[in-house]
C-alpha positions as MATLAB code, in Angstrom:
seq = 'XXXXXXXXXXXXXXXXXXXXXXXXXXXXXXXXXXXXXXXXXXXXXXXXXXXXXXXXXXXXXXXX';
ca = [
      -5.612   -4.952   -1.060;
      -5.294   -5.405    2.711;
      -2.387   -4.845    4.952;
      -2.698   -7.232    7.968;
       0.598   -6.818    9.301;
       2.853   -4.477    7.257;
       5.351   -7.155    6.955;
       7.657   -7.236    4.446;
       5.912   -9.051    1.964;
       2.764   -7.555    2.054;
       5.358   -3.948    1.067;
       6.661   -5.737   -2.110;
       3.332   -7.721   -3.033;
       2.089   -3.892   -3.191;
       5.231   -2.487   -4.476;
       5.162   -4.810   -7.278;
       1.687   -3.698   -8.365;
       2.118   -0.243   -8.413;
       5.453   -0.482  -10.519;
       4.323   -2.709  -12.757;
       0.507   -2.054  -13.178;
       0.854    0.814  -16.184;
      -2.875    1.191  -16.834;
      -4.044    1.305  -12.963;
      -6.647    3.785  -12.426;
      -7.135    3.514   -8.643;
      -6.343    0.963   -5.714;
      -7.801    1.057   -2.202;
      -5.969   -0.433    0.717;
      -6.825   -1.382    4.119;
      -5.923   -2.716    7.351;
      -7.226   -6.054    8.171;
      -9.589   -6.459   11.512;
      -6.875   -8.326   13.155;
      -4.057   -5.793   12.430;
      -2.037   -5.101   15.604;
       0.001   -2.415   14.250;
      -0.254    0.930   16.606;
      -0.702    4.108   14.833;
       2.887    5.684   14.481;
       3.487    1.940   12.702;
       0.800    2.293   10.253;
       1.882    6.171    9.748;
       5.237    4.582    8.436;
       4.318    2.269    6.566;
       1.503    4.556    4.724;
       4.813    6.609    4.393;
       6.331    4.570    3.048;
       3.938    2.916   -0.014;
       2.773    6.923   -1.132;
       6.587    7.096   -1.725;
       6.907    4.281   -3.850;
       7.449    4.646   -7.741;
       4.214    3.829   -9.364;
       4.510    2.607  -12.922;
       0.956    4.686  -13.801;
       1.117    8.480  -13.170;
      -2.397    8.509  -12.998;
      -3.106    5.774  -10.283;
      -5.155    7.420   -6.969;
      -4.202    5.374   -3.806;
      -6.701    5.021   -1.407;
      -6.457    4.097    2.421;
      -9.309    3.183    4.332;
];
């Protein structure tokens, strides 16, 4: 999945996957070429999705 802006969509499109995705093994995300976000943003909002009840207790969550 890619993150191009961290809006609020983008959090629940994600959000929704990882509570409701029981048998998901792994997921990578990214930031988009044309992401504007400075650092301390994307810090926050990485914050924010590791923190975010996953329906699979197995599922790895990868940032690139």
């Amino acid at each position: 999945m890619a993150i191009a802006f961290g809006s609020k969509w983008e959090m629940k499109v994600i959000e929704f996957v990882l509570g409701n995705a029981p048998l998901l093994k792994m997921t990578n995300l990214k930031w988009t070429t044309h992401c504007t976000l400075g650092i301390e943003e994307k810090i926050d909002i990485l914050k924010k999705l590791l923190s975010v009840k996953r329906a699979s207790k197995s599922v790895e969550v990868m940032f690139r």
